[in-house]
C-alpha positions as CSV (number, residue, x, y, z in Angstrom):
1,X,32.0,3.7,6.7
2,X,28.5,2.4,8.0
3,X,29.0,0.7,11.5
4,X,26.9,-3.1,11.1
5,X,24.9,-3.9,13.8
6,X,22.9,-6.8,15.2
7,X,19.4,-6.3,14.4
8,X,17.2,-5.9,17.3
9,X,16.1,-9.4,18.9
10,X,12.5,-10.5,18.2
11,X,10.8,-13.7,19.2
12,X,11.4,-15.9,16.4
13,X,9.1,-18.8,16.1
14,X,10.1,-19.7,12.2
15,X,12.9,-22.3,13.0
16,X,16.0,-23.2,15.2
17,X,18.0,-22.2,12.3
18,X,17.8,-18.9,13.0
19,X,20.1,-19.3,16.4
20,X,22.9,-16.6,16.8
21,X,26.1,-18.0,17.2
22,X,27.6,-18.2,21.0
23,X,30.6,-16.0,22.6
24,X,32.2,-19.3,22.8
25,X,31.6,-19.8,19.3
26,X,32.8,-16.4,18.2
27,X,35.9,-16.5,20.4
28,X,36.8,-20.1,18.8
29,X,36.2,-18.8,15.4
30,X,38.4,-15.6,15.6
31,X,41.3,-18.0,17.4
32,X,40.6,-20.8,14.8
33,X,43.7,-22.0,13.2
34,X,43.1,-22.9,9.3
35,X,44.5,-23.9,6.3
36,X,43.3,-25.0,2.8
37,X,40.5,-27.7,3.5
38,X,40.8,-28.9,-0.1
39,X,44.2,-29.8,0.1
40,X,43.5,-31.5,3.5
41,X,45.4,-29.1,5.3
42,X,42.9,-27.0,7.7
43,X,43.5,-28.4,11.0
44,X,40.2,-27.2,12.7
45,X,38.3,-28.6,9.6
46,X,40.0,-31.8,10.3
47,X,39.2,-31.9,14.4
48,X,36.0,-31.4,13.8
49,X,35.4,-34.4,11.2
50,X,37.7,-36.3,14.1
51,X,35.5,-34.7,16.9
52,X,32.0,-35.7,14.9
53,X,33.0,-39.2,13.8
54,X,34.5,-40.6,17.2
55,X,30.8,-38.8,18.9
56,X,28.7,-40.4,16.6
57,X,30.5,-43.8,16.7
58,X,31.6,-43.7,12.6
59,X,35.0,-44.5,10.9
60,X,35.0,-40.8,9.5
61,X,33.4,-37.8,8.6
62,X,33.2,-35.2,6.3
63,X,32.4,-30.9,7.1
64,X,29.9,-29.2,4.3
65,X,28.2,-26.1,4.3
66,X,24.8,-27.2,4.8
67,X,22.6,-30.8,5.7
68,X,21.1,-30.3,1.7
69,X,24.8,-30.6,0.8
70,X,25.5,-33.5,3.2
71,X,22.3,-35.4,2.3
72,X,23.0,-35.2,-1.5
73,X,26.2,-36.7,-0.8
74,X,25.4,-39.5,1.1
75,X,23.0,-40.2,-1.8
76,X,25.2,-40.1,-4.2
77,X,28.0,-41.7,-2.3
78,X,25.7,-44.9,-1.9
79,X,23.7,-44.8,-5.4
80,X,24.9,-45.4,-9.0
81,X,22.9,-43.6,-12.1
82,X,19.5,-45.4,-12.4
83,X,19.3,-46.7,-8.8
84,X,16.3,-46.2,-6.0
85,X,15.9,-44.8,-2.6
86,X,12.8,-45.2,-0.6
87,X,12.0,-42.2,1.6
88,X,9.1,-40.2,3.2
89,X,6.1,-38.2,1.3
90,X,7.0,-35.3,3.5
91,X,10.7,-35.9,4.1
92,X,13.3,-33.3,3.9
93,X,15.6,-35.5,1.2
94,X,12.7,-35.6,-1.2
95,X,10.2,-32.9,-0.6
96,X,12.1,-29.8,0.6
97,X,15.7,-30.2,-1.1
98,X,15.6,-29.3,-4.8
99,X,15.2,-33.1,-5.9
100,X,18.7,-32.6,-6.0
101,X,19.1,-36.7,-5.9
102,X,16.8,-37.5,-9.4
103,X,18.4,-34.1,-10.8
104,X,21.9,-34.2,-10.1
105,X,22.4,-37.9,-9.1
106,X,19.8,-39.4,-11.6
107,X,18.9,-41.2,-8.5
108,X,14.6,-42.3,-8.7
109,X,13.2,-41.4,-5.2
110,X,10.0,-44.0,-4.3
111,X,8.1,-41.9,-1.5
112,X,6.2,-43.2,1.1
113,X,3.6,-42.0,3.4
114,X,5.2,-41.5,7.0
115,X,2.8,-42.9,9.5
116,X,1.2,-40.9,12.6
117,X,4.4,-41.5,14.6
118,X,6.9,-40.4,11.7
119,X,8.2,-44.3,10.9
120,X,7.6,-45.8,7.5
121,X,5.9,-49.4,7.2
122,X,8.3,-52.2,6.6
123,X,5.3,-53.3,4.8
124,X,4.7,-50.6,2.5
125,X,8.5,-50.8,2.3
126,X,8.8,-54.8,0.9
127,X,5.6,-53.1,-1.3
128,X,8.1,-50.7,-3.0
129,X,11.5,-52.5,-3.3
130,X,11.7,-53.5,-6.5
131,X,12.2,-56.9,-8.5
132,X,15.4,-57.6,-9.9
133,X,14.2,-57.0,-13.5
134,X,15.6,-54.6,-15.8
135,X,12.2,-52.9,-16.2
136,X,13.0,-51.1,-12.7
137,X,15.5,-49.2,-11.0
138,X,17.6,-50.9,-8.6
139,X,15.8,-50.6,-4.8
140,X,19.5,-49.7,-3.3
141,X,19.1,-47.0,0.2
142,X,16.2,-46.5,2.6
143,X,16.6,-42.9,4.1
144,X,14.7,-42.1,7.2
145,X,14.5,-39.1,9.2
146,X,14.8,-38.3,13.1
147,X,13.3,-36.2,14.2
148,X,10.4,-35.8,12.0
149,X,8.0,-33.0,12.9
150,X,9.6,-33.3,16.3
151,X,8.7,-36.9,16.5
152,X,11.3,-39.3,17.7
153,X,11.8,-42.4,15.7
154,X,11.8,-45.3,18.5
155,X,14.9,-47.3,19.1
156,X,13.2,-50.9,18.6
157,X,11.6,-49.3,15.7
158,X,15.5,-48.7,14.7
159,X,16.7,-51.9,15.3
160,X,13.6,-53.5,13.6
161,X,14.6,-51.4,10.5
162,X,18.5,-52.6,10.2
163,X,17.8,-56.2,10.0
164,X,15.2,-55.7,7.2
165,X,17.5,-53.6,5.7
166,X,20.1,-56.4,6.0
167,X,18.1,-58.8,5.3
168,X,17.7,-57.7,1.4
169,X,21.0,-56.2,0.6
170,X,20.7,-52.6,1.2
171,X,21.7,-49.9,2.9
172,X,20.2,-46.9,5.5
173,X,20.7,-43.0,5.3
174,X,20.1,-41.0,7.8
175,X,18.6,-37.6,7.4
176,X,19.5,-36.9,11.2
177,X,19.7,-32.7,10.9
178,X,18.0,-32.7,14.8
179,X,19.2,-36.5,15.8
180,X,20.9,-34.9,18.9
181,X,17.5,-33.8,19.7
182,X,16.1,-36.9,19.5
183,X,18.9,-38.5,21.6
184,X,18.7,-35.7,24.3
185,X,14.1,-37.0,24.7
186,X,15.1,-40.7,24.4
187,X,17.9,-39.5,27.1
188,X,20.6,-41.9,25.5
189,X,24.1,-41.5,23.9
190,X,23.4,-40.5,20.2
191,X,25.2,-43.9,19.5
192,X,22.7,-45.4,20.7
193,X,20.2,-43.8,17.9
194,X,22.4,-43.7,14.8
195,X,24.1,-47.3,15.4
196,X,21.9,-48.4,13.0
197,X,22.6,-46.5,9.7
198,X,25.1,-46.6,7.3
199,X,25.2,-42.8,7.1
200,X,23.8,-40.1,9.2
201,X,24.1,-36.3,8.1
202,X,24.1,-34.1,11.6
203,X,23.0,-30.4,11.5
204,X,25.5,-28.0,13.6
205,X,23.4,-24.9,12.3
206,X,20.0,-25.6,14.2
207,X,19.5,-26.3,17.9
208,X,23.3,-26.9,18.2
209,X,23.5,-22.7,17.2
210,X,26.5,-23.1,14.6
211,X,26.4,-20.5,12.1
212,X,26.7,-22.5,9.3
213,X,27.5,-26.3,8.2
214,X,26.8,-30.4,8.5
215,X,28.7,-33.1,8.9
216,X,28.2,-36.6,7.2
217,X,29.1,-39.6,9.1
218,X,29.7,-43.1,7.5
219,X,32.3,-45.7,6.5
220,X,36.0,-44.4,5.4
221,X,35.1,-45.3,2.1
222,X,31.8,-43.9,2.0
223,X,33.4,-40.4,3.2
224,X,35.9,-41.0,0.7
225,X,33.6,-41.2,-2.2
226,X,31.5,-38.7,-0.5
227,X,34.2,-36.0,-0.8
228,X,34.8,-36.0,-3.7
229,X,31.0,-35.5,-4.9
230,X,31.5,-32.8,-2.9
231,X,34.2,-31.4,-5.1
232,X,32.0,-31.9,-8.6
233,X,28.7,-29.8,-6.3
234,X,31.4,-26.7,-5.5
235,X,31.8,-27.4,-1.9
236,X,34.9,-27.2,-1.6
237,X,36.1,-24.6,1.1
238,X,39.6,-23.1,1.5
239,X,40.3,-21.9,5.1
240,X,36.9,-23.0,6.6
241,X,38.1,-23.7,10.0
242,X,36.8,-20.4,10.8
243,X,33.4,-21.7,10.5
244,X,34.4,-25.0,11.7
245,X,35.5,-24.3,14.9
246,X,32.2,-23.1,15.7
247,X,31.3,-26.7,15.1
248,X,33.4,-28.2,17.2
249,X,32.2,-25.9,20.2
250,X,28.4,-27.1,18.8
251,X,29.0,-30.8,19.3
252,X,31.4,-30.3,22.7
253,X,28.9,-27.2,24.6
254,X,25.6,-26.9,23.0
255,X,24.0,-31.1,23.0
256,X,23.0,-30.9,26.6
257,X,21.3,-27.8,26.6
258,X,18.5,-28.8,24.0
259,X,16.6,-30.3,27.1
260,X,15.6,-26.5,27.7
261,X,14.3,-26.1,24.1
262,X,12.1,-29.4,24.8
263,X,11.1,-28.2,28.1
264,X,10.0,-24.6,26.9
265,X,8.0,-26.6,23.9
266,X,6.5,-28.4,26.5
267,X,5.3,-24.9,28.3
268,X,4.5,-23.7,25.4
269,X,2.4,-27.0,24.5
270,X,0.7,-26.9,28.2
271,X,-0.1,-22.5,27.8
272,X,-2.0,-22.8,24.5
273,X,-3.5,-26.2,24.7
274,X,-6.8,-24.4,26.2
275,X,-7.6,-22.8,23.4
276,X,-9.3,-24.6,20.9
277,X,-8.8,-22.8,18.0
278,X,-5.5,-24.9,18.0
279,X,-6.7,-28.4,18.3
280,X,-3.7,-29.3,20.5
281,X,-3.0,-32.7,21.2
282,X,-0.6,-34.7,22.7
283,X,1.1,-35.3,19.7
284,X,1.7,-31.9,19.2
285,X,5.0,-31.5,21.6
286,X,7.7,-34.7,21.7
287,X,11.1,-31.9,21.0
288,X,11.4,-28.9,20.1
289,X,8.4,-28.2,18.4
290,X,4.8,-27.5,19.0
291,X,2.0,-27.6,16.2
292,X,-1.0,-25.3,15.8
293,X,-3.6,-27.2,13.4
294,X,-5.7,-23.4,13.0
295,X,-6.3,-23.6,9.3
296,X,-4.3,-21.1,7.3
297,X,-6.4,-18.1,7.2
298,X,-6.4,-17.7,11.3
299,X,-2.7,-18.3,10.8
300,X,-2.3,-15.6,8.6
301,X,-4.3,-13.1,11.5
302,X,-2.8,-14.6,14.1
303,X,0.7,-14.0,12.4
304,X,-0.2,-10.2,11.7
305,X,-1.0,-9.8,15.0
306,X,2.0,-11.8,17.2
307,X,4.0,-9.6,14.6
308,X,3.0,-6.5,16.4
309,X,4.5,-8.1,19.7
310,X,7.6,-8.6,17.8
311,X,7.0,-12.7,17.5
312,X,7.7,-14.2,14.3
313,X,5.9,-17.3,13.0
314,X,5.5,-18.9,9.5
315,X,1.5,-18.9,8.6
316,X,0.0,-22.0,7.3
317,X,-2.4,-24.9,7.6
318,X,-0.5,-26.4,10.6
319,X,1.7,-23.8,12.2
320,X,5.0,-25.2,13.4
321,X,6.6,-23.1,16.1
322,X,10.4,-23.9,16.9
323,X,11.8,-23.9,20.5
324,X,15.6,-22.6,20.3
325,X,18.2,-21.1,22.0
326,X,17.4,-17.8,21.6
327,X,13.5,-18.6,23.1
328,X,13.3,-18.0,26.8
329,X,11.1,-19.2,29.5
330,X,9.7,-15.6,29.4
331,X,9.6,-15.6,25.7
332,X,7.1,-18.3,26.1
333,X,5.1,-16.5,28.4
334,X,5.2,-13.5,26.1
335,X,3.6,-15.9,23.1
336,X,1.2,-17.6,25.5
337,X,-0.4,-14.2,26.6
338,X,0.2,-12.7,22.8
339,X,-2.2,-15.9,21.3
340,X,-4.5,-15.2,24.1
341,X,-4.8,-12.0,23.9
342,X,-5.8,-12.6,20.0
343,X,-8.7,-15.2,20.8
């Protein structure tokens, strides 16, 4: 029988969801105590929708297997066949998840530009809502995203947002997979960032170092409805406490510690800002991330060579390197001389 192995460790720039789990994590998921989630009946399953909902300061929530999955739902838990949501050019719900709301939901995305600090105009928003004519679809959900690019959405911004939104009758997703992040900069509660939205999807799988899986937040009903489009997608799970658990050590260990990913960003921000090949500004570093605005085809060198110090980053136009976990102070210091070293 072939013995598995980790593979060795390498630098890995790509994304923060390539974390390893923790030995707390591992321990809780070999102890985990489970039972068939689709019947209700896996206890861990069920702590950690308790554990998620009473942190995030929502009447319930509901465990998937990944933010795609819990962003879909929300979707379709608060659109109807033929409805609208307005959402970012670039943003995660309507660029980089299958369209799986106009394909599956037969729900009519209206994209916006996001602005230089990630927001969306309330201007270009009342722009895009649309009349109450039967010529259109029915303007129903804003989604937003936080962070986006690393960019924090501001509170007041937030606020600002919520009475607009209740102002004409709708409702507010949020696509929050590194919301924790943002509550860790803005050094608040993460109430005090998601008190605004109807729904917020969480992420345990990125900075938070879960293995796999998302929870959706929202309204008893919402969840309700929720769960059981997560049924007709196949996501239901039998004894997935075992992944669960890991969860649960996610949202009770791991929020803290993403100060260190922002602070390492921030070193890595301050190392490479002197060469200016990168065009660093200062609006390349708020989290977790730092962005290299090279052009693609020194990407593509610079990737081939970092790859011979065992660093990993993903080439293109504007490189986005991911602080993590599993990045250390010296790690940094090992990309900063590596970049150097190439220019």
């Amino acid at each position: 029988m072939t013995e598995l192995t980790q593979q060795t460790p390498r630098i890995d720039f790509r994304s923060d969801t390539v974390t390893l789990p923790t030995s707390a994590m591992r321990q809780a998921m070999a102890a985990a105590a489970v039972g068939d989630d689709v019947y209700g009946e896996d206890p861990t399953v069920n702590a950690l929708e308790a554990l998620a909902a009473d942190k995030l300061g929502f009447e319930a929530a509901l465990f998937a297997s990944s933010g795609t999955q819990t962003n879909l739902l929300a979707l379709l838990a608060h659109c109807e066949r033929g409805d609208e949501y307005i959402v970012g050019q670039q943003a995660h719900t309507y660029k980089y998840e299958g369209g799986g709301a106009a394909i599956l939901g037969s729900i009519q995305p209206q994209p916006l530009e996001f602005r230089d600090d990630g927001t969306l105009s309330l201007s270009a928003i009342e722009a895009a809502i649309k009349p109450d004519d039967f010529h259109f679809a029915k303007t129903r959900l804003i989604a937003l995203e936080n962070t986006v690019s690393g960019k924090v959405l501001p509170l007041h911004y937030l606020a600002t947002m919520r009475e607009f939104v209740d102002n004409r009758g709708l409702t507010m997703h949020l696509d929050g997979a590194r919301v924790f992040n943002a509550s860790v900069a803005l050094g608040v509660n993460i109430t005090e960032v998601v008190q605004y939205f109807d729904s917020v999807s969480v992420c345990l799988s990125k900075g938070l170092c879960a293995p796999v899986g998302s929870v959706l937040c929202g309204s008893a009903g919402l969840i309700q409805r929720a769960r059981r489009w997560r049924k007709v997608l196949g996501g239901g799970m039998r004894q997935a406490g075992f992944i669960a658990a890991a969860g649960i050590v996610a949202l009770n260990e791991n929020v803290e510690r993403l100060a260190d990913d922002h602070n390492n960003a921030k070193a890595l921000f301050d190392g490479l800002r002197s060469l200016e090949a990168f065009n660093l500004t200062n609006e390349s570093v708020r989290t977790n991330m730092v962005f290299l605005n090279c052009g693609a085809a020194v990407a593509n060198e610079l990737a081939a060579h970092l790859l011979k110090h065992d660093i990993l980053i993903s080439p293109a136009d504007h490189v986005r390197l991911v602080l993590h976990k599993d990045i250390t102070a010296n790690d940094v210091d090992t990309m900063i001389a590596a970049c150097r070293e190439f220019f």
